[in-house]
VOGU-3710 file (C-alpha; in Angstrom, 3 decimals, decimal comma):
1> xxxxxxxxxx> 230,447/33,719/127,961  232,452/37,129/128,516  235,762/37,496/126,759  238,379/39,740/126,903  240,639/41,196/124,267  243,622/43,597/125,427  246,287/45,203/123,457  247,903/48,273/123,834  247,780/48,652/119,800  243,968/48,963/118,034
11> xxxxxxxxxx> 245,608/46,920/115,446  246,018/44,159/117,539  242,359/44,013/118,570  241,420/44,298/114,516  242,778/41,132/114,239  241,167/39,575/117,378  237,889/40,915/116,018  238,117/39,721/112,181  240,072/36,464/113,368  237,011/35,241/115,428
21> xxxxxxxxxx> 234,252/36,500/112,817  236,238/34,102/110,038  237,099/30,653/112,099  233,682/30,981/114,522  231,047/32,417/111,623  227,526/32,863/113,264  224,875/30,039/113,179  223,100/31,670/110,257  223,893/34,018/107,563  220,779/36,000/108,405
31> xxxxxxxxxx> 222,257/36,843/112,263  223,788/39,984/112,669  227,125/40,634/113,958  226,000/43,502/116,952  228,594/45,686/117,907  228,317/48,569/120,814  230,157/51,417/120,442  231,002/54,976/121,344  231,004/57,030/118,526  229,862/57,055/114,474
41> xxxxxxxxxx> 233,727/57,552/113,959  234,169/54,301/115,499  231,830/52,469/113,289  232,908/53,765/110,148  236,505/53,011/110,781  235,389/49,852/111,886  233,487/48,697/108,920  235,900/49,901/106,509  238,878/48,223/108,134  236,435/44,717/108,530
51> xxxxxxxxxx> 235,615/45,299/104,951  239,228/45,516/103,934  239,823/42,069/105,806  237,192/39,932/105,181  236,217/41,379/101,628  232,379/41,026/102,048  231,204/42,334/105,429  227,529/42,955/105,719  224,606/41,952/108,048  225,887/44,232/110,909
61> xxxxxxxxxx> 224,677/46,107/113,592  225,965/48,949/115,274  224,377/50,195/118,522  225,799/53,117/120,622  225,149/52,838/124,625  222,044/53,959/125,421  220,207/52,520/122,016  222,294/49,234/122,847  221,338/48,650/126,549  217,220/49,568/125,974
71> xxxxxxxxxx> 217,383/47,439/122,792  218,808/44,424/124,893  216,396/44,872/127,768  213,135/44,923/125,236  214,882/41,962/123,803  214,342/39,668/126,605  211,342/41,644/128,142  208,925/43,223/125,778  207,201/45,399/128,275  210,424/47,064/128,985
81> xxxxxxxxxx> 209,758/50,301/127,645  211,254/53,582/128,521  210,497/55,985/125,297  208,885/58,817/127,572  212,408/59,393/129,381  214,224/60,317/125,632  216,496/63,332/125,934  214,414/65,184/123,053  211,344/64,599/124,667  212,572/65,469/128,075
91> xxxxxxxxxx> 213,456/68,355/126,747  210,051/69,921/125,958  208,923/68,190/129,158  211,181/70,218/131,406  210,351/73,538/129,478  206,572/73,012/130,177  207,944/72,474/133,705  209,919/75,516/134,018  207,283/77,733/133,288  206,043/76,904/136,935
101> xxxxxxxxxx> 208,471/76,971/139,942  206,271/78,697/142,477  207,497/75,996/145,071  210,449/78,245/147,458  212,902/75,114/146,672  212,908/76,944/143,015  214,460/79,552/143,620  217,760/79,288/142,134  215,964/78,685/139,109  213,205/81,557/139,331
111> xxxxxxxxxx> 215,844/83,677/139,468  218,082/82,538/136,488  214,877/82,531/134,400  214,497/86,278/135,485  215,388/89,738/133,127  215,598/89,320/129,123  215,351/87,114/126,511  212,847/84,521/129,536  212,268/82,637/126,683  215,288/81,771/124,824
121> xxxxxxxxxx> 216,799/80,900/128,606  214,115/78,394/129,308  214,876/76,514/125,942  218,717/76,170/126,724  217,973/75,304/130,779  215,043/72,450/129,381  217,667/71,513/127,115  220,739/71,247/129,763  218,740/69,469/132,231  217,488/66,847/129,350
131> xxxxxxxxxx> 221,294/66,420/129,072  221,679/65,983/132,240  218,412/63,606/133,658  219,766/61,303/131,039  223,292/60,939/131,902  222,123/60,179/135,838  219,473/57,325/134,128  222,664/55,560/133,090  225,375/56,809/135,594  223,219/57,550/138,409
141> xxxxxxxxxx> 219,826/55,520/138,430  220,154/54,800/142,186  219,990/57,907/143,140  217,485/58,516/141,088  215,314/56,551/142,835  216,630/57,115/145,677  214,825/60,786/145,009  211,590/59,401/143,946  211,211/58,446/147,529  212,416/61,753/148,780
151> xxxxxxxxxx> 216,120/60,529/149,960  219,053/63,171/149,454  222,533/61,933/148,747  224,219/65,549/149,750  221,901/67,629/151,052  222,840/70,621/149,094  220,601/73,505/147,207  221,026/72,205/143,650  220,187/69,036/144,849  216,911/70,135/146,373
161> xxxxxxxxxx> 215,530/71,608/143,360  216,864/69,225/141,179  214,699/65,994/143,327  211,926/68,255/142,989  212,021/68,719/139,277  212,603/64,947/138,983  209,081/63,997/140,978  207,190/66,828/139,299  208,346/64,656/135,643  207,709/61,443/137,270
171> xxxxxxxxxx> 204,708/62,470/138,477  204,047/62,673/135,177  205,027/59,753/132,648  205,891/57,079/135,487  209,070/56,125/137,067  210,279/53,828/134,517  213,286/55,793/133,475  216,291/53,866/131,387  218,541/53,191/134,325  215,692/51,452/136,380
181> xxxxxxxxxx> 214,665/49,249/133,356  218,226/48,310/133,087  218,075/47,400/136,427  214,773/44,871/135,704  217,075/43,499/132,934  219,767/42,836/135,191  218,347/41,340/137,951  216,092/38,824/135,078  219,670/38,042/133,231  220,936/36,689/136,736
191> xxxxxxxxxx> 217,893/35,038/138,089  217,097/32,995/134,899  219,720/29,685/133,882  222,601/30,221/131,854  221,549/30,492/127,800  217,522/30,829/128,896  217,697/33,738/126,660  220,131/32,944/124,634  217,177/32,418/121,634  215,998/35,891/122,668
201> xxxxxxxxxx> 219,424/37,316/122,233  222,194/38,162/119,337  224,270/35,249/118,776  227,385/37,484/119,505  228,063/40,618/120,747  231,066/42,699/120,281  232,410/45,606/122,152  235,012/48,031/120,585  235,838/51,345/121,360  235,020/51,601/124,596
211> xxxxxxxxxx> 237,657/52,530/126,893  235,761/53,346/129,940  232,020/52,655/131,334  229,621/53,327/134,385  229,369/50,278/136,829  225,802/50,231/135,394  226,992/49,344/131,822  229,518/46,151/133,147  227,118/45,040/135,346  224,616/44,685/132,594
221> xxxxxxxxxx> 227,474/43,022/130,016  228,029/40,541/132,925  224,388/39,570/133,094  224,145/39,343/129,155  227,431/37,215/128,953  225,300/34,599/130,890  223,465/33,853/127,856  225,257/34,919/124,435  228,483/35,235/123,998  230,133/38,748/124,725
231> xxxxxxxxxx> 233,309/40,017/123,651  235,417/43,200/124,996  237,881/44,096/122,871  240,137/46,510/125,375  243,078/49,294/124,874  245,066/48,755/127,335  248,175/50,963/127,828  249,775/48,566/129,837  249,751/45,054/130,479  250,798/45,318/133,815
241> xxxxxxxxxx> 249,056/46,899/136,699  248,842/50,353/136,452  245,696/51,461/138,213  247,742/52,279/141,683  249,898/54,635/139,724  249,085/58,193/140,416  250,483/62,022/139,199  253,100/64,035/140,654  250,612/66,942/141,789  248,166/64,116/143,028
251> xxxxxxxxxx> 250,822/63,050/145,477  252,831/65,761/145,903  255,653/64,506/145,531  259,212/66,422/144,586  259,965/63,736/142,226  257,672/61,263/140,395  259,366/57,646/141,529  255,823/56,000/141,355  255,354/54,898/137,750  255,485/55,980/134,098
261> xxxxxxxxxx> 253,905/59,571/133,905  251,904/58,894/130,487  249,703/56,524/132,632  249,638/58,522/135,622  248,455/61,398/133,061  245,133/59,391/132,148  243,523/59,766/135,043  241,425/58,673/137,978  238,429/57,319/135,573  240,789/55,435/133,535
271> xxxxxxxxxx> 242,554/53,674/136,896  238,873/53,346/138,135  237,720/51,010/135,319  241,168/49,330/135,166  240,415/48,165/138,832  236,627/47,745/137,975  237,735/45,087/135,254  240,351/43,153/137,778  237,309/42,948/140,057  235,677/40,989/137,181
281> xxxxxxxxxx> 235,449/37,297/136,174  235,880/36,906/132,502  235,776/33,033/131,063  238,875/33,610/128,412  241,028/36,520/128,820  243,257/37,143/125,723  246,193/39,721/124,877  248,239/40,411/122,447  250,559/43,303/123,498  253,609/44,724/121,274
291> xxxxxxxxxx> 256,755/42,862/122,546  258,785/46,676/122,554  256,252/47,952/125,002  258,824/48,726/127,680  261,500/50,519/125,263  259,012/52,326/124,133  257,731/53,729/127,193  261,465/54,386/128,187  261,964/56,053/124,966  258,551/58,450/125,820
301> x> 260,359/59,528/129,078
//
């Protein structure tokens, strides 16, 4: 089951949280509570403020993305494995393969690794591209394989070089990068029946902190929700729509008539996932915003 918590006040979405770990306690006291977040300041704020509530809080989990979505997939597949494509390994990978670019598509790259200090340059390029490789396996894993079988998406130089220095890797350790494994997970999570896996699976997972996420990530939740119970606990500036609301200098407009400006201010990715979520089926949808929401935003002006 997928449930969603919105608030336009964190506090709010404490209380959701510690309210439903009281009055619906797991199965067992040996399950652990599993929580995905975004960042370690998240999950010590969290634990204090759960501790502070509940008085004993232990037997938890905390999981940021990438660790979260692997650990999920191995979960219900054991031979879903995709250690080789870590961003520190990748990193000495793709300095081993930037000490040969003899191919003419490389070089852009032949010539940035040209002049002093060869070395020390080919350490910070293997370590940007590690950066990189593993932000497309999560944001980007079509195209990804898209390039494994030679297909550009724009047809430009960087791209070039870049499809070639993904097939040299491939060619490699395999092509069973984190994005494509999250894809196997997927596509099992949806083809099995409701709570198959729900033995395989935490009892109850809970998402705080995150504000924003790749198709990738909700497409995943969605299959998960079919078979433990999934909570998204959202911040919400607004409880009204807000996503069509867009900046002055985005418009060009003499005067902005076309919304508040705080929430034209945060941005295309933030209306992107506000429309991504309306485009979303969630079982129970709760919200608990502050009742002086629209003074206050009149008082912001």
């Amino acid at each position: 089951m997928f449930i969603l918590h919105s608030s336009n006040k964190t506090e709010h979405l404490l209380e959701h949280l510690s309210t439903i770990i009281q009055t619906a306690p797991l199965s067992s006291p040996f399950s652990k509570e599993v929580f995905l977040i975004q960042s370690q300041g998240m999950e010590r704020w969290l634990s204090q403020q759960l501790a502070q509530r509940l008085q004993v809080f232990a037997n938890f989990e905390f999981l940021f993305p990438g660790k979260f979505f692997s650990q999920m997939a191995r979960d219900v597949q054991q031979s879903l494995h995709s250690d080789s494509f870590d961003r520190e390994l990748m990193v000495w990978r793709f300095e081993l393969l930037l000490r040969d670019l003899d191919e003419p598509v490389f070089a852009p790259l032949r010539q940035y690794l040209s002049g002093e200090n060869i070395d020390l340059k080919r350490f910070q390029l293997a370590n940007h591209l590690a950066q990189i490789f593993d932000q497309y396996q999560m944001m980007r894993p079509a195209m990804l394989n898209n390039w494994q079988v030679g297909k550009l998406h724009f047809n430009s130089t960087s791209e070039k070089w870049q499809l070639a220095l993904w097939k040299k890797l491939t060619a490699q350790i395999g092509t069973q990068h984190r994005g494509a494994l999250w894809l196997q997970a997927i596509a099992l999570f949806n083809q099995l029946d409701e709570q198959a896996l729900n033995a395989q699976l935490p009892e109850r997972i809970s998402i705080f902190g995150l504000n924003t996420m790749p198709p990738l990530f909700m497409e995943f939740l969605q299959g998960l929700a079919r078979h433990t119970d999934v909570h998204l606990y959202l911040l919400n500036p607004a409880q009204a729509f807000w996503a069509d609301i867009v900046a002055r200098k985005q418009a060009d407009l003499e005067e902005f008539d076309n919304g508040h400006p705080l929430l034209a201010s945060l941005g295309q990715q933030g209306r992107e996932y506000q429309q991504m979520l309306l485009d979303r089926a969630f079982a129970i949808e709760l919200d608990s915003f502050a009742e002086n929401e629209a003074e206050t935003l009149t008082n912001l002006q």
